[in-house]
N, C-alpha and C positions, 0 to 999 in steps of 0.2 A: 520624531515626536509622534505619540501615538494619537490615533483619532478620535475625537467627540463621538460618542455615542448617542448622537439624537437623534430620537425617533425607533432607537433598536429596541425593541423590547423583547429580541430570541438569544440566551445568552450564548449558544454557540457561534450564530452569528457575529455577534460582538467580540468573542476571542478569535474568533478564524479572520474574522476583517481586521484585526490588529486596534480594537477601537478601547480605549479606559474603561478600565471596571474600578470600582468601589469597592473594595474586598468587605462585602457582608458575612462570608461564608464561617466565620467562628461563629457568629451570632446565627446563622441559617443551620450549622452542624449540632449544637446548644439545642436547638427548639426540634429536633428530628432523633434526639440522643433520649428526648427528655418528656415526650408529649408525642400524641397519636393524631390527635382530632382537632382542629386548627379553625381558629376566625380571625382574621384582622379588617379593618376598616380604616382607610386612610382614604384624602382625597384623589381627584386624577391627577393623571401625569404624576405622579409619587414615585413610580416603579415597580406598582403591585405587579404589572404583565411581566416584568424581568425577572421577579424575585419567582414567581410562579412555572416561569422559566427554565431558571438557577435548578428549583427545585427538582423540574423532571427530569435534568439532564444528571442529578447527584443518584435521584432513584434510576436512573437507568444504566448506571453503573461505568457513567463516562470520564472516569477520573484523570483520562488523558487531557482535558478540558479544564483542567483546576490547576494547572501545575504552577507553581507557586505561589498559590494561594494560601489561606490559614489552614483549608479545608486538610489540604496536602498532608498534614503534619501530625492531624488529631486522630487517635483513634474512631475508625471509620473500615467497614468490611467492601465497601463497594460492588455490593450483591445487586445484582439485575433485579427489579420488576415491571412487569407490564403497571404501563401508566395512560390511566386515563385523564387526556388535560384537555378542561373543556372551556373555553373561551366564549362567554354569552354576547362578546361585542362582537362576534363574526357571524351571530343566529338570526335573520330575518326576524321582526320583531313586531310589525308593522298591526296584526292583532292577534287573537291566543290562538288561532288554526298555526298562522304561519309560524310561528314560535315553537308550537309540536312537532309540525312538520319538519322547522329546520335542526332542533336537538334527534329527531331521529336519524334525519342524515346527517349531522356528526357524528353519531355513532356508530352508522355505519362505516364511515370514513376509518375511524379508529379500529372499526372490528376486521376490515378488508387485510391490511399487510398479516393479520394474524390467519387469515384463513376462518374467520368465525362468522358463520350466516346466523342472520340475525331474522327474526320474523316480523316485516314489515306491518303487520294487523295488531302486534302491540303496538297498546301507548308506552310515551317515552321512559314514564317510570318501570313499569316494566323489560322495558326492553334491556333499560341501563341494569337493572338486576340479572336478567341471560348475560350478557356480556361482563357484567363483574364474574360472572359463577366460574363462564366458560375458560376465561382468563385465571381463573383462581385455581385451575389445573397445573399450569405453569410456577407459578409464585402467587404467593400475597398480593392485593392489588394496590396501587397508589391515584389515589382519586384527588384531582387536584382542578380546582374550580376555578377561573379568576372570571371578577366583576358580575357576581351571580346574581344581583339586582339591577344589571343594565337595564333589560327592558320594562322593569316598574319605571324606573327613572324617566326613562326614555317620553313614557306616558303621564306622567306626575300632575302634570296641567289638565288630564281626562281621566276624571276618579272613575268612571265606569270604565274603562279601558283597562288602566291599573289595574283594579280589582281585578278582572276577568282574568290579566295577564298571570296577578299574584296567584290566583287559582290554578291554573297550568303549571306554575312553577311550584307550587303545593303538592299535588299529585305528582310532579318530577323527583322533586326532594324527598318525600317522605320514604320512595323507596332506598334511601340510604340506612336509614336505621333497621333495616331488616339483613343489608349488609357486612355486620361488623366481623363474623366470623372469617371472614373472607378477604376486611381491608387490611392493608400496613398499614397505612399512612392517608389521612384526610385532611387538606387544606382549601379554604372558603376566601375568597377577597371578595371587597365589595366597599361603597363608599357607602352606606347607609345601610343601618340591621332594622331592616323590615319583620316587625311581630307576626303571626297568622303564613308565614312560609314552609312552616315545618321543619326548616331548619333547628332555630333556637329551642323550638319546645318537642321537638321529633329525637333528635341527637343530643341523650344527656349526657354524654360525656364530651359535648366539644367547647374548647379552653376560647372562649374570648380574651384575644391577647391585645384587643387593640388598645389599652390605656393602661397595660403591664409595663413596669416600670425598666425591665429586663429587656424590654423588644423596644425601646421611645425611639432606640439611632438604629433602627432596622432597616428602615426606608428614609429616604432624603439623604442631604452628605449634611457631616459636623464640618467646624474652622477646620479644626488636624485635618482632617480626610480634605478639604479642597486646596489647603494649602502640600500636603503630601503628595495629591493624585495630579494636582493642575500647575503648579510653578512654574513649567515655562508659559504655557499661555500665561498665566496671571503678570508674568513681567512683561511680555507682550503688549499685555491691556495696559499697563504702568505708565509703559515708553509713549504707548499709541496716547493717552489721556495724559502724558505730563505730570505723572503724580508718582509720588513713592507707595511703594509697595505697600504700607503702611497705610494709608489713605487710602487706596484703592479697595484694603480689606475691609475697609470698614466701611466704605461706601456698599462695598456689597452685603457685606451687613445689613445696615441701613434697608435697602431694596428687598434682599432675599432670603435672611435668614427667621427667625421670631416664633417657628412651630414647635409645640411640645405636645407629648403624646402620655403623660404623666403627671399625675399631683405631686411628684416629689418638688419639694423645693428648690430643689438647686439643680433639676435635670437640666441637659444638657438642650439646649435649644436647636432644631433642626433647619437647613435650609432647602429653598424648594430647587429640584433637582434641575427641573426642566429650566427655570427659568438662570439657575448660571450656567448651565451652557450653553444656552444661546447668549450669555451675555458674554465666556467665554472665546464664542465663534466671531462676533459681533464688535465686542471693546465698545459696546455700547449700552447705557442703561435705558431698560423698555420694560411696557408691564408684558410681558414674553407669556407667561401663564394666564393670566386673566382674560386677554387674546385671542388666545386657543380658540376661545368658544361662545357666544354670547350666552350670560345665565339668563333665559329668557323666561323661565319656570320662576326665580328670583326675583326676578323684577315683578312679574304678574302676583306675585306673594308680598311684596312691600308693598305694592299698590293697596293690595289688600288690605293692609294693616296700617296706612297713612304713612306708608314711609318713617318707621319708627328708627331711623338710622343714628340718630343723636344716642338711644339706648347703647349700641353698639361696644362703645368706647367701657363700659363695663356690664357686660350682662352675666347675670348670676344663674347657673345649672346645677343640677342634682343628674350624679352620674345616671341616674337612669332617663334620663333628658338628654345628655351628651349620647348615651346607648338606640335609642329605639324614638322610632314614630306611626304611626300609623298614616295610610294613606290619608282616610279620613280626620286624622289630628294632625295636623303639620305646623309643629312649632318653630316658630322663625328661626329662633336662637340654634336649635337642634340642626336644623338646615344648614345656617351658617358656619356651626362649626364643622359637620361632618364633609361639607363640599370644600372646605380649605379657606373662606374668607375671614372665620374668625377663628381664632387658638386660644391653647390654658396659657392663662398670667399665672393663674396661684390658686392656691388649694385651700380653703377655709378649714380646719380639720373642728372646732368647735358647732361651724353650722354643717361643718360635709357636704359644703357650696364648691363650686367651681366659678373663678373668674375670669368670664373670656374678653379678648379685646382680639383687635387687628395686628397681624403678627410681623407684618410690616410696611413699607410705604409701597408697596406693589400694590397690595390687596387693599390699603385703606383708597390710597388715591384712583384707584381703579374702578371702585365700587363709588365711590363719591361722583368720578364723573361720570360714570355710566346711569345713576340715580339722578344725576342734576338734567342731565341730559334728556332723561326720559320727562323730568317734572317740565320743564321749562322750552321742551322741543328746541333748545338752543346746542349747538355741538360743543363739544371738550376745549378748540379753540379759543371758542369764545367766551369759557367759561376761564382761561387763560386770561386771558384779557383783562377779563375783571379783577382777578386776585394780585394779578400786577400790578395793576392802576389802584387798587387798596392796598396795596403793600406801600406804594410809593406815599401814597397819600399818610399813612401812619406814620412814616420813617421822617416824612416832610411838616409833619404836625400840622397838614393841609386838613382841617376837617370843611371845609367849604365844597373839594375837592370829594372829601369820603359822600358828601351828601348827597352829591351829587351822582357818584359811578351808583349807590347803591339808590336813587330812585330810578334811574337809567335799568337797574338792574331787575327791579320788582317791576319795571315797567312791561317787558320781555315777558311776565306769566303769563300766557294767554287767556283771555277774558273766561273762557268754558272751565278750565280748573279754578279761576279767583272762587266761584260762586262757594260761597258758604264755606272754602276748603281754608278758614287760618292755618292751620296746622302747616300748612305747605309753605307760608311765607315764611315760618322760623324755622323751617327745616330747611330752605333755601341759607337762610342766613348760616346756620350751620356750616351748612355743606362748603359754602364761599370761606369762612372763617378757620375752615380744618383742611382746606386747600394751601391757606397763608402757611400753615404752622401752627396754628394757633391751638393753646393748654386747654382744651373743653370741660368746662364742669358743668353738669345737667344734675336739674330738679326738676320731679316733676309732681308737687302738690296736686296738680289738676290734672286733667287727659290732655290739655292743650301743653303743658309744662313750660318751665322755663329756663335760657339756658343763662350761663355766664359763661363767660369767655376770657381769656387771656392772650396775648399777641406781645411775644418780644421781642424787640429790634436790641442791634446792638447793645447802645445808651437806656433804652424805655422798657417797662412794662405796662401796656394798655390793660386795665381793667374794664371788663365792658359787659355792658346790662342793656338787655334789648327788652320793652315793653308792648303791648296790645292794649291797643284803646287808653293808653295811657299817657302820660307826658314825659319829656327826657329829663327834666327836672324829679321824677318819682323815682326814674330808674338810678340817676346817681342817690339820689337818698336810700335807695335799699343797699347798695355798693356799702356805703358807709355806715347803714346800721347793722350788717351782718361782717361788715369788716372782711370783705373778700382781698381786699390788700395786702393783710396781715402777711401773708410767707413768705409774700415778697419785698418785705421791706428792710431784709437783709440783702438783698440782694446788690445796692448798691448805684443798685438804676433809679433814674428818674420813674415815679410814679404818675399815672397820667387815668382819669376815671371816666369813662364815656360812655352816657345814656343816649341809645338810641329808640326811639319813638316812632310803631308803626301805629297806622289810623286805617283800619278798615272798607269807614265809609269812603274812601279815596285808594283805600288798596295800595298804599304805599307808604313809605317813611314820609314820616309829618317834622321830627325834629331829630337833630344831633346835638346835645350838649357837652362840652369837655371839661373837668377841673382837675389842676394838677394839684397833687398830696405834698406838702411841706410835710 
């Protein structure tokens, strides 16, 4: 059995240690056959540092490396070039000296096995220009970038920092467009296209591929590909979890698939890489990616914005929203989708909207507790607790019981956020309610908005209407004059209408009323 490739991102290494590869290389042969000047944008952990990888090892003429792969088979000349691959997660970043200072000595790094002295008194953009030239004696050059907005990212929470940084990498960048005589081949990764870099508006001829509908299964694995590449682990996980094959795929489904990198309709939905092979390794299901790293930039951004997480479940983008931000503009939804926590559902083609939501229960329940967490200083456990004890209490048509965990539960907001902050108590209720499972529908007439909710147990669907400063008797009368009922009453379930009533002046649920629908 061959080995999991977690954590390789050098694809030599990954064929010489005997570890699973993905065969991307038709679709990596396709875009080098076809295109010069290269952008993608996908989030971490994707396998942009592989594919960037993949790539230098194709330009440098290692075809003993591929062997029966797609690559193998296609026409393809497997001509050497010098390749410049420059990795900005391994640059000292810390402010814009260090950042200069450390792309010069990767350069040098690069220019040493060739014998090419390079002149320490340039700056980095020029320096990279000596060294494309002096290389361009040899072959054509292959310039291949991964993760070239690390260190904005890195600073995102320090707009003066950013900036300065964006600046140095401006002056880096720019000298690529005075290079083109000179290059093969130019490839850009990055999780966010930063405007004012010199890339996007310096290089007109480079092909943004990230929401090409030709590149959507370029990075991540499809079903075929994990059922192809992983079958004996997956019966592994089978045996180990008690379930058929069948169940199991779907469970992973459920957890890790839901990415799409296209308006097409019917594209093919992606899964995230990292997180099934550790679930793989493991035979166990964990948020494996969300993990990784705390979004601590993200959190300090929702704060900002009242924790607008209810929007989530459908926000609407215009591809150039999904494309670009500025430091100084940072829109939520733009963030969310380009970092991996929200993806395309579907493609409006009369508004030319984009509809993103949560692409699976990794990323929804991940973000849910990690936001509940932060709102209510209380941990993930114990927010466990409560969704349990509300489940049971629904399932047991205990509403004495629901009254009760959730004034327990508003009780836990700590007094310094109550003050003046509503918004946080129905976001709270949210976030408890999409924990359960529960069908979320959001309005929002006013800034405060309102949510409905649905909750089905085997037998029941709960309809349920949460109020502010209101009574539980107004909330079920709105249930029933807007007929929130209505699409489930094929359903075949008991129907069941529940107003719940928060009151301000006491900072917590004042009533719970229930009426079951004949």
């Amino acid at each position: 059995m061959k080995k999991l490739p977690i954590g390789i991102q050098n694809f030599s290494k990954l064929i010489k240690e005997n570890c699973v590869y993905v065969d991307k290389t038709a679709l990596i042969h396709q875009m080098i056959t076809q295109g010069s000047y290269y952008f993608l944008s996908r989030p971490r952990r994707f396998g942009k540092s592989l594919l960037v990888s993949t790539l230098a090892e194709i330009f440098s003429g290692n075809k003993d490396l591929f062997a029966g792969f797609a690559i193998e088979l296609l026409p393809y000349d497997w001509q050497k070039y010098p390749v410049i691959h420059i990795s900005f997660s391994g640059i000292p970043c810390e402010n814009p000296q260090d950042l200069e200072i450390g792309i010069k000595n990767f350069l040098q790094d690069i220019a040493q096995p060739y014998e090419i002295i390079l002149d320490d008194k340039l700056k980095s953009g020029e320096m990279l220009k000596s060294l494309v030239k002096q290389l361009a004696q040899q072959n054509a050059v292959v310039l291949l970038i991964d993760e070239y907005d690390y260190a904005i990212l890195r600073h995102i929470h320090d707009k003066a920092t950013a900036s300065a940084i964006r600046e140095t990498l401006k002056n880096f960048y720019s000298a690529i467009k005075d290079l083109d005589q000179y290059l093969k081949f130019v490839f850009l990764t990055g999780i966010s296209k930063f405007p004012k870099t010199s890339i996007f508006s310096g290089l007109n001829n480079l092909e943004d591929i990230s929401l090409d509908r030709t590149f959507n299964t370029l990075l991540g694995y499809t079903a075929t590909e994990i059922v192809g590449n992983f079958e004996p682990r997956l019966i592994h996980s089978a045996e180990r979890l008690e379930c058929s094959m069948q169940e199991l795929l779907e469970e992973i489904r459920v957890w890790y698939d839901g990415y799409q990198f296209t308006r097409e309709q019917n594209a093919i939905k992606m899964y995230n890489p990292f997180s099934v092979l550790l679930f793989l390794k493991n035979s166990e299901f964990s948020n494996y990616w969300f993990a990784t790293g705390t979004p601590t930039f993200l959190i300090n951004l929702l704060k900002a914005k009242d924790y607008p997480v209810e929007n989530f479940e459908a926000a609407e983008a215009t591809e150039s929203e999904l494309g670009a931000f500025d430091i100084n503009i940072m829109p939520l939804k733009t963030l969310l989708f380009q970092t991996g926590y929200l993806t395309i559902h579907s493609y409006n083609a009369n508004t030319k909207n984009y509809l993103l939501g949560y692409p699976n229960k990794e990323c929804a329940q991940s973000l849910i507790e990690y936001i509940f967490a932060s709102m209510t200083q209380k941990s993930g456990s114990y927010l466990n607790n409560v969704v349990a004890r509300l489940l049971a209490a629904f399932e047991s048509y205990n509403y004495e019981q629901l009254h009760e965990v959730l004034v327990q539960l508003y009780a836990t907001v700590p007094y310094t956020i109550q003050i003046g902050e509503e918004k946080y108590y129905q976001t709270i209720f949210y976030l408890v309610l999409k924990m359960i499972g529960a069908d979320i529908i959001v309005e929002q007439p006013t800034n405060i908005g309102r949510i409905d909710a649905v909750i089905q147990t085997k037998d029941t669907c709960f309809i349920i209407e949460f109020k502010i400063n209101a009574t539980a008797s107004v909330a079920l009368e709105q249930i029933k004059i807007k007929k929130y009922y209505q699409p489930y009453q094929s359903s075949g379930k008991k129907i069941v209408l529940v107003g719940i009533a928060f009151n301000t002046t006491i900072k917590n649920v004042s009533e719970v009323e229930f009426v079951e629908l004949n």
